[in-house]
C-alpha positions as CSV (number, residue, x, y, z in Angstrom):
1,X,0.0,0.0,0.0
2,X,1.2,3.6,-1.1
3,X,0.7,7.0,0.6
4,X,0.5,9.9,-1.3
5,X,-0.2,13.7,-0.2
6,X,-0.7,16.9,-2.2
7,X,-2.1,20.0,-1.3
8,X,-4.9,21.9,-2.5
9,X,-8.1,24.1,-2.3
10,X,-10.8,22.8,-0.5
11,X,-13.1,20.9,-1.2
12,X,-11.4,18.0,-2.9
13,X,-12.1,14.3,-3.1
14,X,-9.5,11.7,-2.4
15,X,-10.0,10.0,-5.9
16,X,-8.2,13.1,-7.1
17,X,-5.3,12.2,-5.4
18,X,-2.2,10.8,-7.5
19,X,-0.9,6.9,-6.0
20,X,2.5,5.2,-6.2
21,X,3.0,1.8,-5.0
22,X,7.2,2.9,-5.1
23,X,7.1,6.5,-4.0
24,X,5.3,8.8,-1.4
25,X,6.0,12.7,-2.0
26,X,5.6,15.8,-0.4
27,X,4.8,19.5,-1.6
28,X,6.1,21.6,1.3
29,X,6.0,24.9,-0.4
30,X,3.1,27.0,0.7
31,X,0.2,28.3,-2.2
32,X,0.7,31.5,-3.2
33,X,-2.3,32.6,-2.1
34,X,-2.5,31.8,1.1
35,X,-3.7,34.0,4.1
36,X,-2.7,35.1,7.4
37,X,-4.0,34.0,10.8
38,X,-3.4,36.8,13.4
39,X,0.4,36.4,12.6
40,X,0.6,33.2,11.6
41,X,0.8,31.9,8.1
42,X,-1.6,29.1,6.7
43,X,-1.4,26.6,4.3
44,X,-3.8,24.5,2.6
45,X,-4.8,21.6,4.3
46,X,-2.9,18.1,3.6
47,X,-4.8,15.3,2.1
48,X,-3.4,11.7,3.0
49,X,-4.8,9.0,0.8
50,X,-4.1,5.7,1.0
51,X,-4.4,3.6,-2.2
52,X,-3.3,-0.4,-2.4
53,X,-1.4,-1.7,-5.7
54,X,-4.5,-1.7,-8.1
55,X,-5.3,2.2,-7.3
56,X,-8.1,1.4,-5.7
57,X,-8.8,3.9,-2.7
58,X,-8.8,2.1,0.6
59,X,-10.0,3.8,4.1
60,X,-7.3,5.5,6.2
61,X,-6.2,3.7,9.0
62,X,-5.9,6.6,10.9
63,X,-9.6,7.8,10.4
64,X,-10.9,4.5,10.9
65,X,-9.0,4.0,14.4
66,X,-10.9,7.6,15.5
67,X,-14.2,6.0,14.5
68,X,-14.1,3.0,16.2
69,X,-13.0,4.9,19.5
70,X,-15.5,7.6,19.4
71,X,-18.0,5.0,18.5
72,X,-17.3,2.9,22.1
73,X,-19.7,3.9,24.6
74,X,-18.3,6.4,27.2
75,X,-18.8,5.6,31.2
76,X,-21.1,8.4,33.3
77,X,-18.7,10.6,34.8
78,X,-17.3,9.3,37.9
79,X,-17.4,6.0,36.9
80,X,-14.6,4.1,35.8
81,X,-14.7,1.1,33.5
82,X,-12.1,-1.4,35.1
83,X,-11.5,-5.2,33.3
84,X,-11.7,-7.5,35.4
85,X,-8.8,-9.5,34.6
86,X,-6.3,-7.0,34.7
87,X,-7.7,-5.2,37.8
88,X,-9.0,-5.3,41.1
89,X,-12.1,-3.1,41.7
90,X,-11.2,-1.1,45.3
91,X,-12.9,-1.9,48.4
92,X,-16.1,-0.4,49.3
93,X,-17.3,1.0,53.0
94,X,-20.2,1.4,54.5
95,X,-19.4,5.1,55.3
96,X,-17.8,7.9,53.5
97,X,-18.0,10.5,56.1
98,X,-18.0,10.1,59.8
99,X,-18.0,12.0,63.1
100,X,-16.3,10.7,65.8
101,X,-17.4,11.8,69.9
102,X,-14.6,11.1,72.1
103,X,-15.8,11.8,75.7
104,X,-13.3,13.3,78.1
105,X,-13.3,10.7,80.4
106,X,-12.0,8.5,77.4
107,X,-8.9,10.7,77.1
108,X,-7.8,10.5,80.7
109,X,-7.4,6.9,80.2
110,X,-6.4,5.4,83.6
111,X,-7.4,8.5,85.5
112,X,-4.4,9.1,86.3
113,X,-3.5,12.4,84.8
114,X,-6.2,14.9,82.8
115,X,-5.1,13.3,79.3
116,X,-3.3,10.5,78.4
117,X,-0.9,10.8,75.5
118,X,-1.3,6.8,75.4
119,X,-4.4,7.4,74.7
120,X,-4.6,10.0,72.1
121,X,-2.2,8.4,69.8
122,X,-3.8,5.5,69.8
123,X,-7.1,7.4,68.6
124,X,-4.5,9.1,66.1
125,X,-3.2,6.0,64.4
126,X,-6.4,4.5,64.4
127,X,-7.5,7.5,62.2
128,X,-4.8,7.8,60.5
129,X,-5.4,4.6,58.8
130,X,-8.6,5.1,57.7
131,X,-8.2,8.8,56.4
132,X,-5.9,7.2,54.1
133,X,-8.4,5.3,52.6
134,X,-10.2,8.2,51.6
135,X,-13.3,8.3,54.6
136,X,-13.7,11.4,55.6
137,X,-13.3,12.2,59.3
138,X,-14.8,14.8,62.2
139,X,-14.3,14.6,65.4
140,X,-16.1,16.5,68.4
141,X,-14.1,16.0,71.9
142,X,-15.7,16.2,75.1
143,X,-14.3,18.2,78.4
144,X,-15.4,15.9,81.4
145,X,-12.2,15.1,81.8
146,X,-10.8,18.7,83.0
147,X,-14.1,19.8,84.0
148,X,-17.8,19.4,84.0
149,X,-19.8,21.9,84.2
150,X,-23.0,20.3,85.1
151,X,-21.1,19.2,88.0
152,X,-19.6,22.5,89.4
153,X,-22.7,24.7,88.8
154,X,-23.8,26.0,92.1
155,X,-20.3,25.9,93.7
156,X,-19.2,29.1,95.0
157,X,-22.1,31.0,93.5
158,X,-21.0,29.6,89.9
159,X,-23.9,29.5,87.8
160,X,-24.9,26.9,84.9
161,X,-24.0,29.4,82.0
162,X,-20.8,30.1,83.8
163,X,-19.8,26.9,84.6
164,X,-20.7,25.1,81.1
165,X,-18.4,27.8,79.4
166,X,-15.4,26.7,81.7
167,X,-16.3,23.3,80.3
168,X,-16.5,24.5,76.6
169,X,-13.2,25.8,77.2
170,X,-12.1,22.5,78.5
171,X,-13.0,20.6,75.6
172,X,-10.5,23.0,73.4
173,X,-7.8,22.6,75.4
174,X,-8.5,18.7,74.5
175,X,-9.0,19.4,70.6
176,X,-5.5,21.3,70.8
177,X,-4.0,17.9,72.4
178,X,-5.6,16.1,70.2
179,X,-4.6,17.8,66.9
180,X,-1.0,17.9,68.1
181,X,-0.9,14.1,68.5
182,X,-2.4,13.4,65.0
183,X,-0.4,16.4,63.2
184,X,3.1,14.7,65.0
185,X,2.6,11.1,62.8
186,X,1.3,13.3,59.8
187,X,-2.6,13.8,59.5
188,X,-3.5,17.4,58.7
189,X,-5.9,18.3,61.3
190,X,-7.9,21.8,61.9
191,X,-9.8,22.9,65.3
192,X,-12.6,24.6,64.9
193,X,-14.3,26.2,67.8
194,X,-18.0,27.2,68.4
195,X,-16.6,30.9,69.2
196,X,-13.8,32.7,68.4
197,X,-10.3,31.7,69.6
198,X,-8.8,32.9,66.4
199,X,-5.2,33.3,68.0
200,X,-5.4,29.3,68.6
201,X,-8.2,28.0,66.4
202,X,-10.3,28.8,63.4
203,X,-13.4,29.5,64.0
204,X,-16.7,26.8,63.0
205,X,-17.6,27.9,59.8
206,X,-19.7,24.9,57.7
207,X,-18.6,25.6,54.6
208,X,-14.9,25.9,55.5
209,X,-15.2,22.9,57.3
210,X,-16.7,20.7,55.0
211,X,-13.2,22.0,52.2
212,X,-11.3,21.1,54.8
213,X,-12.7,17.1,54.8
214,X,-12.7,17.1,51.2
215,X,-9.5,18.1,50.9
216,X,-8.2,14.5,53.3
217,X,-8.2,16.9,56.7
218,X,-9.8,15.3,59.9
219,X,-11.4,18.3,61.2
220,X,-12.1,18.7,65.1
221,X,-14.8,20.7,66.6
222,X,-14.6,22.0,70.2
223,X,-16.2,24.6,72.4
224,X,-19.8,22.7,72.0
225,X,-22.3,24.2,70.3
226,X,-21.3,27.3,71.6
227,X,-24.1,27.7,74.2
228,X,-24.8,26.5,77.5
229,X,-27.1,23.8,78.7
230,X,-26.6,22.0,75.6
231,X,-23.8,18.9,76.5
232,X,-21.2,17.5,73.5
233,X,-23.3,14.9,72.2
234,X,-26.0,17.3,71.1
235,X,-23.3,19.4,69.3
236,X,-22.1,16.0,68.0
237,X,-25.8,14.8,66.5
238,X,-25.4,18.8,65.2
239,X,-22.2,19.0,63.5
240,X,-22.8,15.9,62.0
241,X,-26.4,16.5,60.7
242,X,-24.5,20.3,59.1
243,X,-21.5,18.4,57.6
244,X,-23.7,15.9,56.1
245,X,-22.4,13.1,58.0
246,X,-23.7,9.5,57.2
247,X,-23.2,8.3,61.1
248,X,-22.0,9.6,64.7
249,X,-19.6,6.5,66.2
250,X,-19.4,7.5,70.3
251,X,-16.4,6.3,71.4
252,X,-16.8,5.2,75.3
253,X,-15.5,3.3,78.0
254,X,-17.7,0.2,77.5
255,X,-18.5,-1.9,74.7
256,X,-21.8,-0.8,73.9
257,X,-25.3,-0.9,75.4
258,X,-26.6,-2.6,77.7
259,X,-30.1,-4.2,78.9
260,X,-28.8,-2.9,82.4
261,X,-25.9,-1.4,84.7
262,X,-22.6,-4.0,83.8
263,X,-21.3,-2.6,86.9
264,X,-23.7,-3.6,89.4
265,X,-25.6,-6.4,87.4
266,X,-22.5,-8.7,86.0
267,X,-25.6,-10.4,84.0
268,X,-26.7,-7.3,82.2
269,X,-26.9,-8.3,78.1
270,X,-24.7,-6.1,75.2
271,X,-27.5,-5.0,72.8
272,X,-26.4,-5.4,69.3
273,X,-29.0,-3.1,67.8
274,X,-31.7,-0.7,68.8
275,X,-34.0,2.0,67.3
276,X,-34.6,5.3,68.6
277,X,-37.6,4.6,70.3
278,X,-35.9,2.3,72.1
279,X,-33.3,4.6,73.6
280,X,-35.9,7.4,74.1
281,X,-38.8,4.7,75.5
282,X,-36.5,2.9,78.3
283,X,-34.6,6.0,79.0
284,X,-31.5,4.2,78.2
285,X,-27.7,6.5,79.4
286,X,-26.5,6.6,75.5
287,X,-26.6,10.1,74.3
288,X,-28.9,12.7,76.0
289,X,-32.5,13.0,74.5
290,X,-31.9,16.7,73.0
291,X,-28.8,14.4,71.1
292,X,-30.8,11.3,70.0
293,X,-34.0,13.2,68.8
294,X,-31.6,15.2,67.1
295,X,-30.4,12.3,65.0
296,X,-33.7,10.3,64.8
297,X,-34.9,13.9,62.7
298,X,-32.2,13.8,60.7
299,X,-31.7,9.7,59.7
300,X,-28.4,10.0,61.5
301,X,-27.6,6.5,62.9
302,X,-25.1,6.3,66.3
303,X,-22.8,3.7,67.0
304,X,-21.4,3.0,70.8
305,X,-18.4,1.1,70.7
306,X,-15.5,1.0,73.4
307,X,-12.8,3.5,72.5
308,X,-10.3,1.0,75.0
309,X,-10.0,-2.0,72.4
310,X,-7.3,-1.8,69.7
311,X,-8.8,-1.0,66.4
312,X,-12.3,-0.2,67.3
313,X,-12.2,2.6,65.9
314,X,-11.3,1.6,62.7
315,X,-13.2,-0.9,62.5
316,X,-16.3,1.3,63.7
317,X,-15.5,4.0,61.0
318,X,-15.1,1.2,58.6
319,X,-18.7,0.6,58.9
320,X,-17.8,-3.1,60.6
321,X,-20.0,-4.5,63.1
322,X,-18.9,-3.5,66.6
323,X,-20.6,-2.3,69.8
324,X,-24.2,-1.0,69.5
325,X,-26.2,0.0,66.4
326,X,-28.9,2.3,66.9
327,X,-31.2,3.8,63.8
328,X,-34.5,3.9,62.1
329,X,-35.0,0.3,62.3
330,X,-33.1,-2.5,64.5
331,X,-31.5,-3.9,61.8
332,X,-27.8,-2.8,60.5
């Protein structure tokens, strides 16, 4: 098969054009009447035509190769067309975004000191290696650990609103911890608090929060929700229901809920699942009821899982079964 070129004025058929089986020729000069292009000079286009030893015209290769491409039907966007033989399709979770509630009392660990570094790198590592899956992670800390204010109001004159905004306080002196420890084995991490502490934190801003997990940041909130008489697991079932989270995992000291006190009934029974009526009908010590309406009016399920067992929390963010489920329906 021969290829032979030639330019000239549009429009032209490719029978015109001349075929050698021995010799393939170019005209490089430009026509003499060609025309200018901002500065640039143009030529006439260059017809290729392919012609086999009988000169009869065959299709170009070339041509042919863009048809049957642009003919193959092209995957919606997002989706990516993977063989199966060559490739592994990646694992799918349960969850893409999460908020983790980590009481205070979790962070003191064996009560020995306010926070326990033990502790927080643990949570650290076991959020590092989820975030690098690509789930996005938000956490909102809690300040029982330094101090409570429903516990101090009324001592030395200290009222509630007083006392719950030395607790809000408390829970940002945990967030800072907390973001050093994960920042120190290299997770980007931003504390945002429910009122301005702009020399130490940003401050909550939904939008800007939201960037900051699509962009791979874990982002903490602190402070609350910014006003008293409202505890951390109601500005957890908030946050989450703002951010769009799919779930709020509480991380606690026990592995779940129970049927009764494990402390003074050694018989008392780990509930796998429960719905919200549950929790709200036997007045069961999981989140607060402002919290757990909260997420029953949003579709926001809650998982209670103990924070104390190594990977727990990754498992839990993972969407595994651990601890309690409680949703719509008792049924994971």
């Amino acid at each position: 098969m021969a290829l032979s070129t030639s330019f000239s004025r549009p429009p032209i058929s490719s029978s015109n054009a001349i075929c050698s089986s021995q010799s393939l020729s170019f005209l490089n000069k430009p026509s003499t009447d060609n025309y200018a292009v901002g500065f640039q000079t143009a030529y006439r286009p260059l017809l290729v035509s392919c012609c086999s030893n009988n000169g009869a015209p065959s299709l170009d290769p070339i041509i042919f190769r863009q048809q049957q491409v642009s003919s193959m039907p092209r995957p919606p966007l997002g989706v990516t067309m993977n063989d199966n033989s060559s490739s592994m399709q990646k694992p799918s979770y349960k969850w893409r975004r999460v908020l983790l509630k980590v009481s205070g009392e979790a962070l003191a660990g064996d009560q020995l000191q306010n926070i326990d570094p033990k502790v927080t790198m643990a949570i650290a590592r076991e959020v590092a290696s989820v975030t690098r899956l690509g789930i996005e992670v938000a956490i909102v800390v809690g300040g029982g650990n330094i101090f409570r204010g429903a516990s101090w109001a009324g001592s030395s004159g200290l009222e509630r609103s007083s006392a719950d905004y030395i607790g809000m306080l408390a829970t940002v002196m945990n967030a800072i911890f907390l973001q050093a420890t994960m920042e120190s084995i290299g997770i980007p991490t931003r504390v945002q608090t429910a009122f301005r502490m702009s020399e130490v934190a940003e401050p909550y801003i939904r939008r800007r929060a939201i960037r900051h997990l699509e962009k791979g940041r874990v982002v903490i909130f602190a402070a609350g929700t910014g006003n008293p008489f409202f505890t951390t697991d109601t500005a957890a079932a908030l946050r989450s229901a703002e951010i769009n989270a799919e779930v709020v995992l509480k991380a606690t000291n026990v592995d779940g809920v129970y049927d009764d006190d494990p402390k003074r009934n050694p018989n008392a029974r780990l509930l796998d699942t429960l719905t919200y009526q549950d929790v709200t009908s036997k007045e069961l010590s999981v989140m607060d009821m402002t919290a757990i309406t909260l997420c029953q009016e949003n579709n926001i399920p809650v998982v209670v899982f103990n924070l104390n067992k190594p990977g727990n929390i990754s498992k839990a963010i993972r969407g595994e079964s651990v601890g309690t489920f409680i949703g719509r329906s008792a049924q994971t």
